[in-house]
N, C-alpha and C positions, 0 to 999 in steps of 0.2 A: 479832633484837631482842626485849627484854624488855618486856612493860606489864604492870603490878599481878600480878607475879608469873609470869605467863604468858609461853611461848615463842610469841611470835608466826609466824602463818601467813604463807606470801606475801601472799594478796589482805589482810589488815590491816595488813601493811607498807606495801604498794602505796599500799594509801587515807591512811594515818599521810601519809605522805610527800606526800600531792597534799592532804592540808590545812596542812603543813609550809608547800607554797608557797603558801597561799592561793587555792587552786581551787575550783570545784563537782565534787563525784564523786558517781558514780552503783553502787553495789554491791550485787552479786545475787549471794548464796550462800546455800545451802539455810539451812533451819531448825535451830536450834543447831548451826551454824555458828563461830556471834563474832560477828555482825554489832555487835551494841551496842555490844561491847570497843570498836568505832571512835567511834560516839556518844560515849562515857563518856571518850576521849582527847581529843575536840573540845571536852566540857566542861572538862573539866581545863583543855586550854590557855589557855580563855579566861577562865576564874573568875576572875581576878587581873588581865583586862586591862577597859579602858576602854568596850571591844566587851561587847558582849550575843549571846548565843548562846539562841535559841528551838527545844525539844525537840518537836515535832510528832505526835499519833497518832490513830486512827481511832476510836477508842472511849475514852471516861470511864474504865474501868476502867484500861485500861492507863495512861493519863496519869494518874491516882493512883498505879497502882502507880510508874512513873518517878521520881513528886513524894516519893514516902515512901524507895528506893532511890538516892535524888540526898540528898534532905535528910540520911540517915541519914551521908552522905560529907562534907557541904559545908555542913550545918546551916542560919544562916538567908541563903546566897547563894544560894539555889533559891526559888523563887517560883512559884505556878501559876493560871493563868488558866482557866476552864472556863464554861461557863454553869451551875452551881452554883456553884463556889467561886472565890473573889477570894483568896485568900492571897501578901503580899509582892509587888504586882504591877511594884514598881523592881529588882528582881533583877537581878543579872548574868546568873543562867542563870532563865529560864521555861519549864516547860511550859504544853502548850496542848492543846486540840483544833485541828483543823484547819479547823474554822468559824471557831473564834475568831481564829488568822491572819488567815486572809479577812477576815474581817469588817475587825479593825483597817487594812487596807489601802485598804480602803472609805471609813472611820468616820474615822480620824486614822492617814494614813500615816505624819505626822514622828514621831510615835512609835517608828517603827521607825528613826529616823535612825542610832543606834549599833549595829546589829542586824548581826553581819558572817555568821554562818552561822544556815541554819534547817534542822533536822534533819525529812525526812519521814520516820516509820517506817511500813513497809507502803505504798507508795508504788504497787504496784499497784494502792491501792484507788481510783487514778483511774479504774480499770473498771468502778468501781459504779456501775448505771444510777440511782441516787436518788442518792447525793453523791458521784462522782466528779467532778462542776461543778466541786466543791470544790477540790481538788485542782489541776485544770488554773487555774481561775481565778488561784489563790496563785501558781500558777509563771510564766501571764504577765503577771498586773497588777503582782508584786512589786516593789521598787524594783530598780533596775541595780543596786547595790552592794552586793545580800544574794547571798553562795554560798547551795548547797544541798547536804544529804548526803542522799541519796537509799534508802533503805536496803528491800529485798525480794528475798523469796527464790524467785519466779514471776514472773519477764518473760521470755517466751519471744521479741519481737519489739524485744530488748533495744537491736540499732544502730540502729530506726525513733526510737524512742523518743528515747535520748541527743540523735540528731540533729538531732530537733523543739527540747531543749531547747536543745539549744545555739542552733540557729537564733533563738529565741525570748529567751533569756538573752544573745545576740550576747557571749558568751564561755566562757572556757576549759572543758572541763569532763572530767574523766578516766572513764573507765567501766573500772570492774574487777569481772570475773566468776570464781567459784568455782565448780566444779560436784561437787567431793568434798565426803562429808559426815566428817565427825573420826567420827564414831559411825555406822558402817555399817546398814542397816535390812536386815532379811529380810522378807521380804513376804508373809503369803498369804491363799489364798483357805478360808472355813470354808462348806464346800458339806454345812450341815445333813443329818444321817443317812446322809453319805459319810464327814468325813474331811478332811486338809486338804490340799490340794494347789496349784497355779499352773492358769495359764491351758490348758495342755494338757492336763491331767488334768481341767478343767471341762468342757474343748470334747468330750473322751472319754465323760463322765459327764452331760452332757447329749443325747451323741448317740444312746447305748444307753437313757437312759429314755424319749427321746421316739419313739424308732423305731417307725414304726404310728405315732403320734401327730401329730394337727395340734393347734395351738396357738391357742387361738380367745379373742376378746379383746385387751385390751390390758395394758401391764405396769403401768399404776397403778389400771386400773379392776377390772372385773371376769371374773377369766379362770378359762378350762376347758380340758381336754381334750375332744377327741371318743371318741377311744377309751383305755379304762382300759390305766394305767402298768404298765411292766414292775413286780416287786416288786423290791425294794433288792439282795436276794440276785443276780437276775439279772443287777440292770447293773454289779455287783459284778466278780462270772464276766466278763463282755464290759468293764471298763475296769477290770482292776488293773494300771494304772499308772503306782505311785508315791505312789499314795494313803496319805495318813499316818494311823492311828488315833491316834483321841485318847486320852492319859493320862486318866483320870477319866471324869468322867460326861457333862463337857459342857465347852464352850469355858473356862468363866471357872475349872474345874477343873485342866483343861490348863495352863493358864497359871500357875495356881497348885503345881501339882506343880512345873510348870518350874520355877520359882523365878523368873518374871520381873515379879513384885508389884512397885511399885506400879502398876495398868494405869487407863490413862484411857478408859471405854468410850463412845464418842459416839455417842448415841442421839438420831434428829432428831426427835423431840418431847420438852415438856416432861413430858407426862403418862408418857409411855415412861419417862422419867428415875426419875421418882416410883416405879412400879410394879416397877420391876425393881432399884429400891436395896434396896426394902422383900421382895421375892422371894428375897434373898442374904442377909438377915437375918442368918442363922444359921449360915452360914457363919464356920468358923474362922480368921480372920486373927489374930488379935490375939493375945497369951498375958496370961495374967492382970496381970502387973506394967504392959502396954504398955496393958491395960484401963484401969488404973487413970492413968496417966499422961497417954493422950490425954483421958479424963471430967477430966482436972483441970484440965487446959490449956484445954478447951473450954469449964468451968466460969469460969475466970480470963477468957480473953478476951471472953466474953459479957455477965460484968461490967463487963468495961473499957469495952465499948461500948453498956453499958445497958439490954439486952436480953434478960438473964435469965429474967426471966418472960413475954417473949412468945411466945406460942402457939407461935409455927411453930420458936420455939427450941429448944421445951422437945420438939417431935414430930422434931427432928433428931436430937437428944439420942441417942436411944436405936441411931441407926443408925452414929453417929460410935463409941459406946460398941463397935462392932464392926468398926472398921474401914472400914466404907461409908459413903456419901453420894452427895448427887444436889446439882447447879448447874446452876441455869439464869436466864434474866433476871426469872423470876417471883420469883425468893426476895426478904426483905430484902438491902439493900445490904448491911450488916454481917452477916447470915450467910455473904452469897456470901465475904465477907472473910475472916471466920473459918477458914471452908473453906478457902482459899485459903491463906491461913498455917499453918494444919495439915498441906494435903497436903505442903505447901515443906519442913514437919518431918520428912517421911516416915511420918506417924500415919494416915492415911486410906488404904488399899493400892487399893483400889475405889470410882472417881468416876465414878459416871454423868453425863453433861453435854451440853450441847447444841453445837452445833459455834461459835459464839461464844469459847467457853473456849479454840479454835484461835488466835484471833487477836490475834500475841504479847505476850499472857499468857504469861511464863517459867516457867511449873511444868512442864516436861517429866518423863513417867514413862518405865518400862522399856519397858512395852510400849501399843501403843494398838489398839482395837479398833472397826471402824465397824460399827453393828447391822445399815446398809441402805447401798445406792450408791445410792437416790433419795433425795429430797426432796419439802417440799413449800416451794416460794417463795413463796408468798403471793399464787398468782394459781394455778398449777397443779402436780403431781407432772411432777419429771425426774429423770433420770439427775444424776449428780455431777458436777460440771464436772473436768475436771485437775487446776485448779488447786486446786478447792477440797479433793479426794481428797491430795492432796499438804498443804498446809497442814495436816490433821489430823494426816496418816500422820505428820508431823516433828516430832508432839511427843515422839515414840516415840524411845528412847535419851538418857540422861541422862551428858553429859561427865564423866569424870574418875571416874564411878563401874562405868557399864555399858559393856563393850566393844562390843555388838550391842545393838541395837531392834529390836522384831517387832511387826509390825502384821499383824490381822489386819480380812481385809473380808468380812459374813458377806450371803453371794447368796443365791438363791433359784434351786434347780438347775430346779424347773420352769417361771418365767417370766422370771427372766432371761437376753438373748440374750447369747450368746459375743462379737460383735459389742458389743454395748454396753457389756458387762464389760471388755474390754480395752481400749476407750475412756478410761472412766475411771482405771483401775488402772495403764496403762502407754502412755497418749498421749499426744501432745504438747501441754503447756502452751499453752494455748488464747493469743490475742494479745492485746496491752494494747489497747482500741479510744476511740477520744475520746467524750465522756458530756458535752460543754460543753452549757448550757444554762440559759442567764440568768436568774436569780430576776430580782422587778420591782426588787425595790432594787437588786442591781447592776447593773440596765438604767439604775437613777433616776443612780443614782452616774458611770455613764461617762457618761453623755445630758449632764449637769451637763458635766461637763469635755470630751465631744469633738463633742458638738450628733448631726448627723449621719454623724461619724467615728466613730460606735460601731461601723457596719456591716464599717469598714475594721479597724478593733480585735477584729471577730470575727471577721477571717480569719486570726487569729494560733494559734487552734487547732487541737489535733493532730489534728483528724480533715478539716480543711483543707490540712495537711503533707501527709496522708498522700496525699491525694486530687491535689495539685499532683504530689508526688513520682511517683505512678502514670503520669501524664499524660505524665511524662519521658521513659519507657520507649519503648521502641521494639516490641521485640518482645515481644510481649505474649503471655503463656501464657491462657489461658480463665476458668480463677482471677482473674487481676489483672485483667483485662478487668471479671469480676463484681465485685472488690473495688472497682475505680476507678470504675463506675459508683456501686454502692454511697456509697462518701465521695463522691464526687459530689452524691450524691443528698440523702445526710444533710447535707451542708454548705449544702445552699442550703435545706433544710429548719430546718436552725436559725438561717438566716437569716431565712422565712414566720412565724418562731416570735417572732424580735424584732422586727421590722415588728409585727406580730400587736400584742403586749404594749404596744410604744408605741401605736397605735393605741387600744388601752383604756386607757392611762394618761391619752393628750390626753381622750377622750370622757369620762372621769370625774375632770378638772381637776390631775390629777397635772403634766400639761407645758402650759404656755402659749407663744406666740410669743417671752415674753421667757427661758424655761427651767422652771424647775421653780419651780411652787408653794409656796406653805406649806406644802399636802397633799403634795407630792411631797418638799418638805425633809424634812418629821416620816418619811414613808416610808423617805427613803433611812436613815435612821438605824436601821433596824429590820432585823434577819435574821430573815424565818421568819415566816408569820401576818403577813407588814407591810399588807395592804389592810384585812385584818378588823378590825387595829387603828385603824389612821388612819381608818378611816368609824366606828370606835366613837368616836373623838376628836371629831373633826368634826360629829358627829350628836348630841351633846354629853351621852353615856350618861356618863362618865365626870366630868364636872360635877353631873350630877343623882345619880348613886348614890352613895348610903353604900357604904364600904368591901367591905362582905357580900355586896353586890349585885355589887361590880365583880370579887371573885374567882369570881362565879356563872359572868359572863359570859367569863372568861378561859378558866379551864375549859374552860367549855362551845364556846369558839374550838380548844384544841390537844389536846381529845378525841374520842379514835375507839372507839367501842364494839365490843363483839365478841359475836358469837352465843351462845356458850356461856355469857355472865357474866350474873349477874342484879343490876337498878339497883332501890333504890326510888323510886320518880317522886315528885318534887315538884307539889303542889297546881298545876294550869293558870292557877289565878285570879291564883295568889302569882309564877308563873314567867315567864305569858304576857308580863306588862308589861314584865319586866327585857328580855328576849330577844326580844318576836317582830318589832318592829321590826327589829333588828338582823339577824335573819335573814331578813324578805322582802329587804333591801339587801344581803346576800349571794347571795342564791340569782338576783336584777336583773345582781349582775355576773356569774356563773357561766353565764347565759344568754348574756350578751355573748360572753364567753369562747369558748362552743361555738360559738357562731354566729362566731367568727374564726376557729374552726381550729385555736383554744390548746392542745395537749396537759397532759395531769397537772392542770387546771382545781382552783380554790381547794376549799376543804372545806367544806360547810356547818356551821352550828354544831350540836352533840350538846349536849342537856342533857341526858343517864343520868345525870351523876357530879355533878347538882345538887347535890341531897340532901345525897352525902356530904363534899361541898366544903365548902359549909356550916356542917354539923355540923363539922368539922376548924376552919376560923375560930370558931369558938365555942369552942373547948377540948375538945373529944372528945377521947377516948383512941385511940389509933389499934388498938387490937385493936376498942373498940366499934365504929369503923367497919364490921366484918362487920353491924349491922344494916341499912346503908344501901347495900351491894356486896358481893357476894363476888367481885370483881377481885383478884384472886394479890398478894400483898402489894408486890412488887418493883414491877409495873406501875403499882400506885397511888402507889408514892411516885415513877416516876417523871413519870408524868402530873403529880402537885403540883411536883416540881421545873421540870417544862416551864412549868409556869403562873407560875411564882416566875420563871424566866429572863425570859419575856415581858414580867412585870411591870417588870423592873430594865431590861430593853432600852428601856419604852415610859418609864419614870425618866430614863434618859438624851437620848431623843429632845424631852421636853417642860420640858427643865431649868430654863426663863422662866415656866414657870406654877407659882408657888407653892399655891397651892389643891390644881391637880392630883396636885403631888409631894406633900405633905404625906397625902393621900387613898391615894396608892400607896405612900408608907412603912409606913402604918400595916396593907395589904392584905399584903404581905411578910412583916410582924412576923407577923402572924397566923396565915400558914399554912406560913411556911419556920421551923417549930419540930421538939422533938425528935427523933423518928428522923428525918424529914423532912433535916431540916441537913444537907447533903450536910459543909461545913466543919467542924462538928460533929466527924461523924466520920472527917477523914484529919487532923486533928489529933490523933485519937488514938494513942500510941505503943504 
């Protein structure tokens, strides 16, 4: 079978054919693979019918790029929803985020009345411990008569999973699995000052440097040896075998002798990213005509999206002028773009980037290099999960151009263990685990419709499936035993967690005997931040301030500071009055909350990004904002976006009070302006 020119594969015939019969499918094949080609046939089919077909994905970025890659085919029957941008929201075909799904299932289901298929992409991301809720929620609140196309390239516990949904969807659903990739990957290991080899040539080269040696420390803190290392020559002599020298001087040389440019290097920090674009400078990628070509391109679309003269444009400039660049969530939105449509050119040969850029984003290069197999998550350093080691390594080989991909993962031969290295690099795809876990609004939202049948509605999750299904077994190996306690365990724990949350919801007038309150109506309408807001409502901040005043306070609700960035503080006299009410009545329920048991507890308010909120509602330019933060420019605009969603959400919730809307139109206008404008710029062509 042929589609848009392509010899179709089995598993996309497979799935073609099981939306032919109007089924849900479920399909897992590696990373450029084709998985879209299937997306992009489900579109097709239904663009000209009466049905509505909604495109799903984990991050904003990609749902832009989907929306600008849909639009460029099918012009204005594409339509995108996001919490930035409202664009064509009657469309036949929509993309979304996978909040905004949720949400509208919550908010106004019949909406979704014509809605025959919703595409998840990345559908493992219901393993996110922070928004995989998301996910699980959509697939069991969603109406009975929406299929699913399910699309990921890591589910390793792939019949547990179908199972659940089918159970849960009580129909059809086909699972089809790939596990050949079209573009073969080589793999290896860059064991600094050896050489490149695999996992036995490390285990060699780690045993001969550390012999005599104990290992003292840990691998992300601070480690030694006791007794000094063989020298390199030695362990050389005791493990030649198979060890490959490098071409050149250094890894990114090697690769470039190779000929396997363009390489995507994922460095997990942003400051790493930075440091090592600007280190490669001077590095010959480019020839002078390709000089002049990419500075032109870059020159043109900088204009296009208006940002010529901004600062961080103009210090990209000179690293693009060679071939290089760095991405990561710090940058402007429209740099990261930029970027983004340059590499797709093949003008950019070396992208430093942060592992984000993995997650399908279609800029696949030749080769892909990981700087570390730790991380840091944002509570501590670990090893790489599988999945996530996989997800990077598969941006590596580009269809129809490269025959092979090569990925390289660069260790640390003296404190990385053999043991933990082949974990990541060639273990098994860790399992999809359920992450359910009720924000208050979709406590507010099912409470409203099933009283105290929520509790029986939350045994419909997969980590409830899994935990039933255990229970089945008979003979139970020692594993399942641990696993089944475990869901066990987690299930009646996020059962303590909605008890909990209704429990605070009655105590602070959310639910009454006769169901939900005013307070608890205006709440359900709100995803994200919904108590901070409804007690700002209610406590009537939002009546008494001027417009200035009420973006202070929004802010200061969906911002989180960070150690490294410097704020300038707003006057105490001028700020105390807007905010400090509002935060001893936060910090009132946060006490409650601990004192129930509540995990993940609300946030209290940050005023840092007083100041420069402020100044942005007044007309500041947004380079002068460097007086009032040095917050990384991407983070700032997307903190003003967050605050601008809030505001449109808390527009929607309170749509009978004229006063208030009119107050919140005017907070909007003011600070979802130029770069800011997410709409702005994915209308730009």
């Amino acid at each position: 079978m042929f589609y848009k020119q392509y010899k179709l594969d089995r598993f996309q015939e497979e799935a073609i054919k099981a939306i032919e019969q109007n089924h849900s499918v479920i399909v897992a094949a590696p990373t450029g693979a084709g998985k879209t080609l299937i997306a992009e046939y489900a579109v097709e089919k239904h663009i000209e019918s009466s049905e509505q077909i909604i495109y799903t994905a984990p991050i904003k970025a990609l749902s832009n790029q989907k929306y600008r890659d849909f639009s460029r085919d099918y012009g204005d029957k594409i339509g995108i929803v996001t919490g930035d941008v409202v664009i064509n929201p009657e469309a036949p075909i929509l993309v979304m985020t996978t909040e905004i799904f949720r949400n509208t299932i919550f908010e106004n289901v019949e909406r979704l009345n014509d809605v025959r298929y919703v595409i998840f992409d990345e559908i493992h991301y219901i393993d996110d411990i922070k928004r995989g809720t998301v996910w699980e929620e959509s697939i069991i609140f969603a109406p009975q008569h929406i299929n699913f196309i399910c699309l990921s390239a890591t589910i390793s516990n792939l019949t547990e999973f179908s199972n659940w949904m089918r159970n849960t969807r009580e129909k059809r659903i086909e699972v089809i699995s790939e596990t050949k990739r079209p573009i073969p990957l080589e793999h290896k290991l860059y064991m600094q000052g050896y050489g490149l080899g695999w996992l036995e040539e490390f285990k060699k080269v780690q045993r001969s440097a550390n012999k005599g040696s104990e290992l003292k420390g840990n691998p992300f803190g601070e480690r030694f040896f006791q007794t000094r290392q063989p020298s390199r020559t030695q362990v050389m002599n005791t493990a030649t075998t198979g060890i490959e020298e490098l071409e050149g001087e250094d890894l990114i040389e090697h690769i470039q002798l190779k000929n396997q440019l363009p390489c995507l290097y994922f460095s997990l920090s942003r400051k790493s990213c930075e440091e090592k674009a600007v280190e490669n400078i001077e590095r010959d990628f480019l020839k002078p005509e390709e000089r002049k070509t990419i500075l032109d391109e870059y020159d043109e679309l900088c204009s296009r999206y208006g940002i010529k003269d901004e600062r961080s444009a103009k210090d990209m400039r000179e690293l693009v002028g060679h071939g290089v660049a760095y991405h990561h969530a710090g940058l402007l939105p429209t740099i990261k773009e930029v970027l983004e449509r340059l590499f797709t050119m093949g003008y950019i040969k070396l992208l430093f980037t942060t592992e984000t850029f993995a997650l399908g984003i279609n800029m696949p290069a030749c080769s892909v290099v990981l700087d570390s197999i730790a991380k840091y998550d944002g509570v501590e350093f670990r090893y790489l999960k599988a999945r996530e080691y996989h997800q990077m390594a598969g941006r590596a080989g580009r269809r129809g151009i490269d025959p092979k991909g090569f990925v390289y993962a660069c260790i640390n031969t003296e404190f990385d263990k053999y043991e933990d290295v082949k974990k990541v690099v060639s273990g098994d795809i860790e399992r999809i685990e359920s992450q359910f876990n009720l924000s208050y609004s979709s406590i507010l939202n099912l409470y409203e419709k099933h009283g105290e049948g929520i509790y029986d509605i939350s045994e419909k999750s997969l980590g409830s499936y899994q935990n039933a299904k255990a229970a089945e077994q008979k003979d139970l190996s020692p594993k399942t035993i641990w696993e089944q306690k475990r869901n066990g365990s987690m299930a009646e724990y996020r059962r303590q967690q909605i008890k909990s949350r209704l429990d605070l919801l009655c105590e602070f007038e959310y639910i009454n005997d006769d169901g939900l309150t005013p307070k608890g109506k205006i709440t359900s309408r709100i995803f994200g931040y919904e108590l901070q807001v409804t007690e700002s409502l209610f406590d009537g901040f939002f009546h008494q301030l001027d417009p200035d005043w009420i973006n202070v306070l929004v802010m200061a609700i969906v911002f989180e500071s960070k150690k490294d960035c410097w704020y300038r503080e707003m006057d105490k006299k001028i700020l105390n009055p807007i905010v400090s009410g509002m935060s001893q009545r936060m910090k009132k329920i946060i006490e409650r909350e601990k004192a129930l048991g509540i995990d993940t507890p609300l946030k209290e308010l940050d005023t840092n990004l007083s100041t420069a909120i402020y100044q942005w509602g007044k007309g500041c330019e947004f380079d002068g904002l460097g007086d009032y933060t040095d917050t990384p420019p991407g983070d700032l605009i997307r903190y003003v976006r967050q605050a601008t969603d809030l505001l449109r959400q808390t527009r929607r919730a309170v749509f009978i009070d004229d006063e208030i809307l009119g107050k919140l139109n005017t907070c909007i206008a003011m600070i979802n302006r130029d770069i800011v404008d997410a709409e702005r710029q994915l209308r730009v062509r």
